[in-house]
HTML snippet that shows the backbone in 3Dmol.js (N, CA, C, O; Angstrom):
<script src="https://3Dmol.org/build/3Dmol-min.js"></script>
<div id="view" style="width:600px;height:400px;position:relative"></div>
<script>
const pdb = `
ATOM      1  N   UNK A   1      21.945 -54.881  52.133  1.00  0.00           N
ATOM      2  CA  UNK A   1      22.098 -53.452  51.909  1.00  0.00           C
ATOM      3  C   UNK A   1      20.731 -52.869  51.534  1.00  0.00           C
ATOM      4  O   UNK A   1      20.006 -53.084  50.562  1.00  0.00           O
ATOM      5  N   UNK A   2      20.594 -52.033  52.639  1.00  0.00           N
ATOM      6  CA  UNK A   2      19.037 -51.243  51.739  1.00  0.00           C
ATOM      7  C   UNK A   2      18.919 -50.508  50.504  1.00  0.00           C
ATOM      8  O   UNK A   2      19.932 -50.074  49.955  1.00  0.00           O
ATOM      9  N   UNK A   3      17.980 -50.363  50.108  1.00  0.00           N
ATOM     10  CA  UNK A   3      17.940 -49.612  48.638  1.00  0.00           C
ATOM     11  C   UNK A   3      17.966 -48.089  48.883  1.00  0.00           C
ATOM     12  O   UNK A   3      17.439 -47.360  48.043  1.00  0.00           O
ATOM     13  N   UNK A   4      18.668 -47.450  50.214  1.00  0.00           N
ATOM     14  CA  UNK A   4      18.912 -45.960  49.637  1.00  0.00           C
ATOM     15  C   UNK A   4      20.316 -45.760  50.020  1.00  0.00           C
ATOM     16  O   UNK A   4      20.789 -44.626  50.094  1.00  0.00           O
ATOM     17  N   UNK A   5      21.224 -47.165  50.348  1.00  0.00           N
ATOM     18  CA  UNK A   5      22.454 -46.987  50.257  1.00  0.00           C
ATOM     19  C   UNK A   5      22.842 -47.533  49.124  1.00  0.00           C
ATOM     20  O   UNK A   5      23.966 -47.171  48.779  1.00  0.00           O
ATOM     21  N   UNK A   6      22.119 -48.547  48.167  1.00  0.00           N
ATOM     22  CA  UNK A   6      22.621 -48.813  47.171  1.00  0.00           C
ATOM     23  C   UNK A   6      22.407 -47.602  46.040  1.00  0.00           C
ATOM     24  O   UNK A   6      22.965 -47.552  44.943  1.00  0.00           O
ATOM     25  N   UNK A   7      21.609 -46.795  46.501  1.00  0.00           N
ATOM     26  CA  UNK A   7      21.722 -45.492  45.314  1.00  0.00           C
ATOM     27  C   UNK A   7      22.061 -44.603  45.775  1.00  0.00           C
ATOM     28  O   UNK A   7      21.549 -43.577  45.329  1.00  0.00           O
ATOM     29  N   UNK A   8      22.950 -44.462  46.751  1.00  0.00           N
ATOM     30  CA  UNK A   8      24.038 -43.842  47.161  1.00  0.00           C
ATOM     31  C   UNK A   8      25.312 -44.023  46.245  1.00  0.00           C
ATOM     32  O   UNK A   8      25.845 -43.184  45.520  1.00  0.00           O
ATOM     33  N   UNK A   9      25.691 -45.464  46.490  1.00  0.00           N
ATOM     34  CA  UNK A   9      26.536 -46.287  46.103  1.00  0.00           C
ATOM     35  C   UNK A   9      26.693 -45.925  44.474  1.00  0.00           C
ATOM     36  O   UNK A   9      27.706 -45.637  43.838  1.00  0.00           O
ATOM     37  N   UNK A  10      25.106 -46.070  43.983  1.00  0.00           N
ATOM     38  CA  UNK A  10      25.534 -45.663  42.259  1.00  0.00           C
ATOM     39  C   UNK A  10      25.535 -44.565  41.925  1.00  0.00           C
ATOM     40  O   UNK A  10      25.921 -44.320  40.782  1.00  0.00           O
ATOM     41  N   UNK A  11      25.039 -43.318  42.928  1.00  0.00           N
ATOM     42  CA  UNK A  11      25.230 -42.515  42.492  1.00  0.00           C
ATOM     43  C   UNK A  11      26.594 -41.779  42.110  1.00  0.00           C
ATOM     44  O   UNK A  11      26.948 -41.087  41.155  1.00  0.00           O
ATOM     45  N   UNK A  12      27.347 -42.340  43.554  1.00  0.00           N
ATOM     46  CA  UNK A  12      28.548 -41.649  43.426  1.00  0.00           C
ATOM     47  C   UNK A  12      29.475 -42.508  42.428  1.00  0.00           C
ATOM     48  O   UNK A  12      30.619 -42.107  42.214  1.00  0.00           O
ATOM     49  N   UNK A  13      28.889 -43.959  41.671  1.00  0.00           N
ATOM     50  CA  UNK A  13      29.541 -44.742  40.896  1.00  0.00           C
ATOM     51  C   UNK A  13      29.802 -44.086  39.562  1.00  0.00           C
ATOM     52  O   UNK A  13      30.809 -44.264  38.877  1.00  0.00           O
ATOM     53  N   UNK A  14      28.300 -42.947  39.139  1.00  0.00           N
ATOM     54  CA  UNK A  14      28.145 -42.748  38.211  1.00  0.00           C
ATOM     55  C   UNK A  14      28.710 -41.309  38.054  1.00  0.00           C
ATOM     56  O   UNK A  14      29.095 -40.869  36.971  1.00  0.00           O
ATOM     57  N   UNK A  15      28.731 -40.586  39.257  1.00  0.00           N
ATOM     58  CA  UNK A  15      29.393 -38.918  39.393  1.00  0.00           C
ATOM     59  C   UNK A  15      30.758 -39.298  39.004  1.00  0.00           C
ATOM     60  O   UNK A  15      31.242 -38.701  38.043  1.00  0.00           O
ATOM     61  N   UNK A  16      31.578 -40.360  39.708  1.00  0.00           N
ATOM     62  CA  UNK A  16      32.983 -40.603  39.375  1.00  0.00           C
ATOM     63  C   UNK A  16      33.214 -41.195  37.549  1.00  0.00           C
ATOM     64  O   UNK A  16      34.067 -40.652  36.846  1.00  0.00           O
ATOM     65  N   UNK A  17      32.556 -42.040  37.148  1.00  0.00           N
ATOM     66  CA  UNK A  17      32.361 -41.905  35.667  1.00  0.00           C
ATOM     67  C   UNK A  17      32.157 -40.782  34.782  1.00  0.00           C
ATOM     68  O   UNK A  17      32.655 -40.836  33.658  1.00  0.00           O
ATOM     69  N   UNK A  18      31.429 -39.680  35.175  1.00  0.00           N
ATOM     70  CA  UNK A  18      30.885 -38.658  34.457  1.00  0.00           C
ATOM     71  C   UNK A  18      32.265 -37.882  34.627  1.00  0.00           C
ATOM     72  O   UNK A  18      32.869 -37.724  33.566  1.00  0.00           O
ATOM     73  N   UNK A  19      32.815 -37.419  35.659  1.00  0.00           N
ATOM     74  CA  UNK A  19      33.734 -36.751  35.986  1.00  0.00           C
ATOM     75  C   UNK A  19      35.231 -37.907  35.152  1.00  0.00           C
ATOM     76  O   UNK A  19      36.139 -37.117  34.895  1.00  0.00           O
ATOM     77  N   UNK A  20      35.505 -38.844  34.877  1.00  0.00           N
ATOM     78  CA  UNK A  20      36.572 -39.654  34.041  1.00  0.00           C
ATOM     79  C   UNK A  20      36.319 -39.523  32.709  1.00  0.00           C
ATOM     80  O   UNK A  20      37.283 -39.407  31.952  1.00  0.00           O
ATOM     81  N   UNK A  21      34.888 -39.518  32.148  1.00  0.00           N
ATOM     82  CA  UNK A  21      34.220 -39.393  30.927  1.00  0.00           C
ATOM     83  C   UNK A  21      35.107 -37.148  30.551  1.00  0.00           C
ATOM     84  O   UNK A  21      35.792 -36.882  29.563  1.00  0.00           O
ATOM     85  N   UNK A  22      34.897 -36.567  31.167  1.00  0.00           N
ATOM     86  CA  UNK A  22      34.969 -35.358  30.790  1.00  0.00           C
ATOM     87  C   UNK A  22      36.230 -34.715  31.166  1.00  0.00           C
ATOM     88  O   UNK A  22      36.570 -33.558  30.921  1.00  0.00           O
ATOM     89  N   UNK A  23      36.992 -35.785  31.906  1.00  0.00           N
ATOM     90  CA  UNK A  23      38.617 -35.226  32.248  1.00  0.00           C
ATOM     91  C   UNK A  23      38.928 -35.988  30.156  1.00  0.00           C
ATOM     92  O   UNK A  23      39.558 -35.234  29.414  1.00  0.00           O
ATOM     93  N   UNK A  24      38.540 -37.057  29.694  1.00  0.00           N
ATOM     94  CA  UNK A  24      38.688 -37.371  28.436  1.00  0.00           C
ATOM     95  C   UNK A  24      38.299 -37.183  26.981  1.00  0.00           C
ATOM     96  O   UNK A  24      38.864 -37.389  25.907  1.00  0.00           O
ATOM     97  N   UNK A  25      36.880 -36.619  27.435  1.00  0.00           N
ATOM     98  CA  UNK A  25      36.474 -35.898  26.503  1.00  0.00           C
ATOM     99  C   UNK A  25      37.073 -34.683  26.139  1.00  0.00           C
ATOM    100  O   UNK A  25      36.969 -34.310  24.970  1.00  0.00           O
ATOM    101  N   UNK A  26      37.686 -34.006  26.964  1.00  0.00           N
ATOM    102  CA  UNK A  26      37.945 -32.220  27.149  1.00  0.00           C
ATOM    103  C   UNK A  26      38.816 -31.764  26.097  1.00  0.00           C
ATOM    104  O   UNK A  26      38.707 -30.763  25.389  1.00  0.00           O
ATOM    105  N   UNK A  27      40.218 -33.193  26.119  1.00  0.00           N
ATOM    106  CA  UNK A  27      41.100 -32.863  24.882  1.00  0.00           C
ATOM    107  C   UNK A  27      41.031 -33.628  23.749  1.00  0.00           C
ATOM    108  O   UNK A  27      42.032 -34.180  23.292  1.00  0.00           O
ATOM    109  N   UNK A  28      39.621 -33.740  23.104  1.00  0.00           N
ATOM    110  CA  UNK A  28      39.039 -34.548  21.978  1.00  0.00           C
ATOM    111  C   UNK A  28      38.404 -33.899  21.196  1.00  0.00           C
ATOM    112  O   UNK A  28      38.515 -33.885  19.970  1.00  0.00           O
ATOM    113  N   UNK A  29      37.509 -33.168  22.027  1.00  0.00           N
ATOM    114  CA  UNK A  29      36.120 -32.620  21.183  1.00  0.00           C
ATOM    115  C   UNK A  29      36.969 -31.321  21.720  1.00  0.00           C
ATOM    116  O   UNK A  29      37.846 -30.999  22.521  1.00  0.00           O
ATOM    117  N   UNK A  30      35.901 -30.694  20.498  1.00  0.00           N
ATOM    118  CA  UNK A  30      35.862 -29.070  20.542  1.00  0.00           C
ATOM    119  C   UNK A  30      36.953 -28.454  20.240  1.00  0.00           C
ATOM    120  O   UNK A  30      37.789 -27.994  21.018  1.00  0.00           O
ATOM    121  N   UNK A  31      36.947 -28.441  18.928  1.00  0.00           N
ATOM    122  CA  UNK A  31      38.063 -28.176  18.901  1.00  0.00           C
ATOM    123  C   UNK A  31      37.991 -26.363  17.844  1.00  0.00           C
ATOM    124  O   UNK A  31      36.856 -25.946  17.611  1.00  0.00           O
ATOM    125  N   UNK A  32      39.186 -25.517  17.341  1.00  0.00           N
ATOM    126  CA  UNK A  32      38.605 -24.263  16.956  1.00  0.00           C
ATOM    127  C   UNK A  32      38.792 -24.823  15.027  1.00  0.00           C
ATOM    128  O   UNK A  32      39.585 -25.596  14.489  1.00  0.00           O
ATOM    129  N   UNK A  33      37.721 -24.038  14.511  1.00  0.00           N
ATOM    130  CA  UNK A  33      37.601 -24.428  13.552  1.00  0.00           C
ATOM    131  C   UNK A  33      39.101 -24.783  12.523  1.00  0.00           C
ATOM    132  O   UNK A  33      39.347 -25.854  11.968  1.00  0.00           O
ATOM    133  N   UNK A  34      39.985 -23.455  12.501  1.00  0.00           N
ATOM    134  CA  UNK A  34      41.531 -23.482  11.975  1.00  0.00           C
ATOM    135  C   UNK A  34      42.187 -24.970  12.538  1.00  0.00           C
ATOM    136  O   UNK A  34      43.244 -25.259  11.978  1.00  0.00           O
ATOM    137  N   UNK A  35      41.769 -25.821  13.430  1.00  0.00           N
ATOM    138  CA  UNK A  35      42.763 -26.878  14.173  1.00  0.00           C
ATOM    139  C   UNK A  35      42.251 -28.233  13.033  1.00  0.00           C
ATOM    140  O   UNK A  35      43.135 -29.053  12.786  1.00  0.00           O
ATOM    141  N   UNK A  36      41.090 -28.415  12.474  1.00  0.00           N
ATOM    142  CA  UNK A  36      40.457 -29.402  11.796  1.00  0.00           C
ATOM    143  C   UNK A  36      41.417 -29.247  10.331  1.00  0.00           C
ATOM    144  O   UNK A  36      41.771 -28.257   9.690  1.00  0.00           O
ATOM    145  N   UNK A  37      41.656 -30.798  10.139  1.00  0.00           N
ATOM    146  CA  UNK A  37      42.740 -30.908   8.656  1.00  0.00           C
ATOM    147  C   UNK A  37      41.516 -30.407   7.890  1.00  0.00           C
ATOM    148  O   UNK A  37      40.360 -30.298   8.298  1.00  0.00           O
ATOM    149  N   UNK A  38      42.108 -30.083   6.497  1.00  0.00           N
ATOM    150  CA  UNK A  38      41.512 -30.106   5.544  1.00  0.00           C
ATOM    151  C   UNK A  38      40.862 -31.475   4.773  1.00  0.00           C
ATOM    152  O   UNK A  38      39.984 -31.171   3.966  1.00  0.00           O
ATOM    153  N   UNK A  39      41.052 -32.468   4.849  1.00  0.00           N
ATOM    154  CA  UNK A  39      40.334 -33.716   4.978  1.00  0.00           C
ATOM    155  C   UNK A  39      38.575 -33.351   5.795  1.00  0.00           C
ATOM    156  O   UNK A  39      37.406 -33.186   5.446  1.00  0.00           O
ATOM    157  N   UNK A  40      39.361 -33.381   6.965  1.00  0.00           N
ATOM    158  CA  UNK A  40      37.834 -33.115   7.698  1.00  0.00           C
ATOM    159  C   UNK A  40      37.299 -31.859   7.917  1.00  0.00           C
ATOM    160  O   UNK A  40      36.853 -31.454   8.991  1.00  0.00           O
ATOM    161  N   UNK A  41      37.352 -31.265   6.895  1.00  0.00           N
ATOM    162  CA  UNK A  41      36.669 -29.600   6.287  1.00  0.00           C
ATOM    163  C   UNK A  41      36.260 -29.584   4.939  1.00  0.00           C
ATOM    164  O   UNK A  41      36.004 -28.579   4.276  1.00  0.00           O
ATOM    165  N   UNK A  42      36.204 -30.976   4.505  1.00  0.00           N
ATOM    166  CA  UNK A  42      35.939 -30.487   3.316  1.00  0.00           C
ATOM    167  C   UNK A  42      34.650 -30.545   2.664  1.00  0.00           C
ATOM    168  O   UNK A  42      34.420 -30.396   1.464  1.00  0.00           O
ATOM    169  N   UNK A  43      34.078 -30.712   3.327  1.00  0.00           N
ATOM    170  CA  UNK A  43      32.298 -30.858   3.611  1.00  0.00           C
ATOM    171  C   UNK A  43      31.542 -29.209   3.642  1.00  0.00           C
ATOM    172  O   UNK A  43      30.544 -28.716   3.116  1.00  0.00           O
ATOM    173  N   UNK A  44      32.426 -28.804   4.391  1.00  0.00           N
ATOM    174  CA  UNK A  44      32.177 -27.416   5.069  1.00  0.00           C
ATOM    175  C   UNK A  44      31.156 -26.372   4.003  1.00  0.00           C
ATOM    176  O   UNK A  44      30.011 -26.113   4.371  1.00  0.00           O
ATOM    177  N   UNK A  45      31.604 -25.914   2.899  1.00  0.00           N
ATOM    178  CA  UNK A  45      31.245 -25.913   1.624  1.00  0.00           C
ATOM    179  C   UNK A  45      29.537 -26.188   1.582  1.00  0.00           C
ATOM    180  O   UNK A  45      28.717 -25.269   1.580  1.00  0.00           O
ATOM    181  N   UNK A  46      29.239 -27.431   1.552  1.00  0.00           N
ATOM    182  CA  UNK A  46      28.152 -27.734   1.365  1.00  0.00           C
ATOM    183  C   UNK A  46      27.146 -27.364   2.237  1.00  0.00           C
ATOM    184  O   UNK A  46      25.987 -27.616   1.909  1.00  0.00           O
ATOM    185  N   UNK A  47      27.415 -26.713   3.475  1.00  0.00           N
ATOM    186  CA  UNK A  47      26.371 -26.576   4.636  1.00  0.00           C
ATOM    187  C   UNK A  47      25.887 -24.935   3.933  1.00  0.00           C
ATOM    188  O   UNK A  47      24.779 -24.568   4.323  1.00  0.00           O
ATOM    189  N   UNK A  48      26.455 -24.174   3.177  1.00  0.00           N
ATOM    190  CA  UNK A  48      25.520 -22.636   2.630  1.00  0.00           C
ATOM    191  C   UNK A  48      24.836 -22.706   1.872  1.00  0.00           C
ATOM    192  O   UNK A  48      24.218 -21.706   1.505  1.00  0.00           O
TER     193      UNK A  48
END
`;
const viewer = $3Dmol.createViewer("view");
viewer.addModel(pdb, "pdb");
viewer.setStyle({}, {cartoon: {color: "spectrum"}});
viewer.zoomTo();
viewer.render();
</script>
């Protein structure tokens, strides 16, 4: 295999990862501040 089908090959290895990575990330992160327990707000305070 030559070397501009093998970075073909990873490229689209790594587009299909990036794109599985962010269908999973999407409902993890980011979330609106009111959704975070009070456990993990209670820091909040200290950042003024």
């Amino acid at each position: 295999m030559s070397t501009a089908y093998c970075m073909i090959v990873v490229g689209i290895i790594f587009t299909i990862m990036y794109i599985l990575m962010e269908k999973y990330m999407k409902v993890r992160i980011g979330l609106k501040p009111e959704e975070y327990s009070k456990q993990e707000r209670k820091y909040d305070e200290l950042k003024n």
